[in-house]
N, C-alpha and C positions, 0 to 999 in steps of 0.2 A: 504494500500500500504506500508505502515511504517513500520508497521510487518510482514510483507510477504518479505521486500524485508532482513532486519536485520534477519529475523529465517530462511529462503533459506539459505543464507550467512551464515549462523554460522553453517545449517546441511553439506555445502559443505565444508567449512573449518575443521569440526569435522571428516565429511570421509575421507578427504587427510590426516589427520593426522593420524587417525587408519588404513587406508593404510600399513605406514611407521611403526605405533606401533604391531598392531595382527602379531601371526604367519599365523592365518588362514585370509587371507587380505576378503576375501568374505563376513566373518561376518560385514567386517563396512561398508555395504552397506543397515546395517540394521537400521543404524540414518534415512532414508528415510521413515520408516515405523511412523516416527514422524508427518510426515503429516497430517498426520487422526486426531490425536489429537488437531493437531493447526489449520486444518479446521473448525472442531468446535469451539476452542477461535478466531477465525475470525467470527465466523456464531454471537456469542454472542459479539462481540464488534459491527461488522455491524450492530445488530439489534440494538443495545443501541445506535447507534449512527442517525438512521432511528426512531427512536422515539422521538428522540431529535431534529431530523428536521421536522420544519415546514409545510413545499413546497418541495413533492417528482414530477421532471417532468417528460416529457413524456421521456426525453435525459437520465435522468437520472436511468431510467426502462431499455433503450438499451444497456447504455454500462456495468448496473449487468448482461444483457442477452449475452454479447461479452465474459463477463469473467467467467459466468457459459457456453458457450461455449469451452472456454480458457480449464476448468477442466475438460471438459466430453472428450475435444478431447487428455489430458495428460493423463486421465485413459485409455482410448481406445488403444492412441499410446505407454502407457508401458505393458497392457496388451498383445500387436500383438509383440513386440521384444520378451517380454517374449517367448513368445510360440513358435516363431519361433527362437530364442537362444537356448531354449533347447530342442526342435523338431531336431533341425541340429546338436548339441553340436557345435554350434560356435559363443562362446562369444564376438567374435567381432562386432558382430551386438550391443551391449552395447555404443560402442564408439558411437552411435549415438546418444544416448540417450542426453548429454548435447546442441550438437546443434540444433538438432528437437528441443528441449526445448525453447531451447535461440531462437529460430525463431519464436517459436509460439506464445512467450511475446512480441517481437517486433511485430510479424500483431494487438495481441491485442492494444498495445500503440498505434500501428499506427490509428486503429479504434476511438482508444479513442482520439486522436488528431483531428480526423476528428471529430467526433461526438461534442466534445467542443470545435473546433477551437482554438488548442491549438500550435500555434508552437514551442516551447521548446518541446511538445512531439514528432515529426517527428526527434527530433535530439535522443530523449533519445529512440528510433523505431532503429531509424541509429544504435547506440552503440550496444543495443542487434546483431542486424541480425551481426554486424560488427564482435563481438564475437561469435556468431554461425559459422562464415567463421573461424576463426583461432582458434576455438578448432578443427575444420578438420586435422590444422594441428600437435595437441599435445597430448601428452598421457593423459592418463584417468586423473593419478592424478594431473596436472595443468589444465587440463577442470576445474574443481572444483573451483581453485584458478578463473578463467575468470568467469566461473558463479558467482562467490559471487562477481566479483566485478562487474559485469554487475547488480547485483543483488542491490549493493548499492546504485549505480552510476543509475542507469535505473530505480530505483522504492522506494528505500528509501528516499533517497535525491529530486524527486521529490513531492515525498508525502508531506516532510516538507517544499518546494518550495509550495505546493498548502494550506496546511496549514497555513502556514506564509500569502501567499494573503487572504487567506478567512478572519480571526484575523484582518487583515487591512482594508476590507472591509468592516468587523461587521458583515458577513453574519453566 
C-alpha cells in the first residue's frame, strides 16, 4: 500500500508537470506506462513479504482476490476508453479516467474495511469516492494533483497507520 500509494502520487504529479513542460502535452501521459514495471517490484516485495509471514488466513487470501480484482477491472476499464476515445476521436472520454479510478480504490478500501473490520478504512473509502466526485469537476491537469493526494492520504498514510499497529502488536 506504501508504495502504490507514494509511486501513483509521484506518476500523477510527474504528468501535470510534463503537461505544462512538453510541447507535445500527449507524450506525458507516457509516465503511466511505469506501471508494469512497478507491478512487478510490488509482485516481488508482496512475495518477500508473504514468506516472511507466518499465518497467511482465509481474510487474508480475499482481500489479494479484491485487489487482483481492483487491477483486472483498471486494465479492462483503460482498455474500453481506449478504444472507444479513439474509435470516436473524442478525447474527452479521458477525463474519466481519474474518477473511474479514484472510485474503484474506494469500493476496494471499502471491501477491505469490511473484510478486517476496519473503521478508519470507510473514512479513507469516503476521501477517494469524495475525490472521484470533484475531479468531475476539474481539468485533467488538477485531477492528477487530487489523485496523488487521495493517493497519499487514502493509501500511503494508511499503510504506515497499519504498519505502525502491527510493530506495536509484534505481529
Amino acid at each position: 500500500m506504501i508504495f502504490w500509494g507514494y509511486f501513483v502520487a509521484a506518476a500523477a504529479i510527474f504528468n501535470c508537470v510534463l503537461l505544462y513542460t512538453l510541447t507535445d502535452t500527449y507524450l506525458s501521459f507516457g509516465v503511466w506506462l511505469l506501471m508494469v514495471p512497478a507491478g512487478a517490484v510490488s509482485y516481488f516485495i508482496e512475495r518477500r513479504v508473504n514468506r516472511k509471514t507466518l499465518v497467511k488466513t482465509h481474510i487474508d487470501k480475499i482481500s489479494a482476490i479484491v485487489w487482483m480484482g481492483y487491477v483486472i477491472s483498471i486494465i479492462v476499464f483503460l482498455t474500453v476508453i481506449h478504444i472507444i476515445s479513439f474509435k470516436y476521436a473524442n478525447y474527452h472520454f479521458f477525463l474519466l479516467t481519474t474518477p473511474v479510478i479514484l472510485t474503484m480504490i474506494g469500493m476496494g478500501q471499502f471491501v477491505t474495511a469490511c473484510i478486517f473490520r476496519k473503521k478508519m478504512w470507510y473514512a479513507f473509502s469516503a476521501l477517494t469516492w469524495i475525490g472521484a466526485v470533484v475531479c468531475a469537476f476539474l481539468e485533467l491537469d488538477i485531477q492528477f494533483i487530487v489523485l496523488a493526494a487521495c493517493m497519499i492520504l487514502g493509501f500511503a498514510v494508511p499503510g504506515h497507520i497499519m504498519n505502525h499497529q502491527a510493530k506495536k502488536s509484534h505481529v
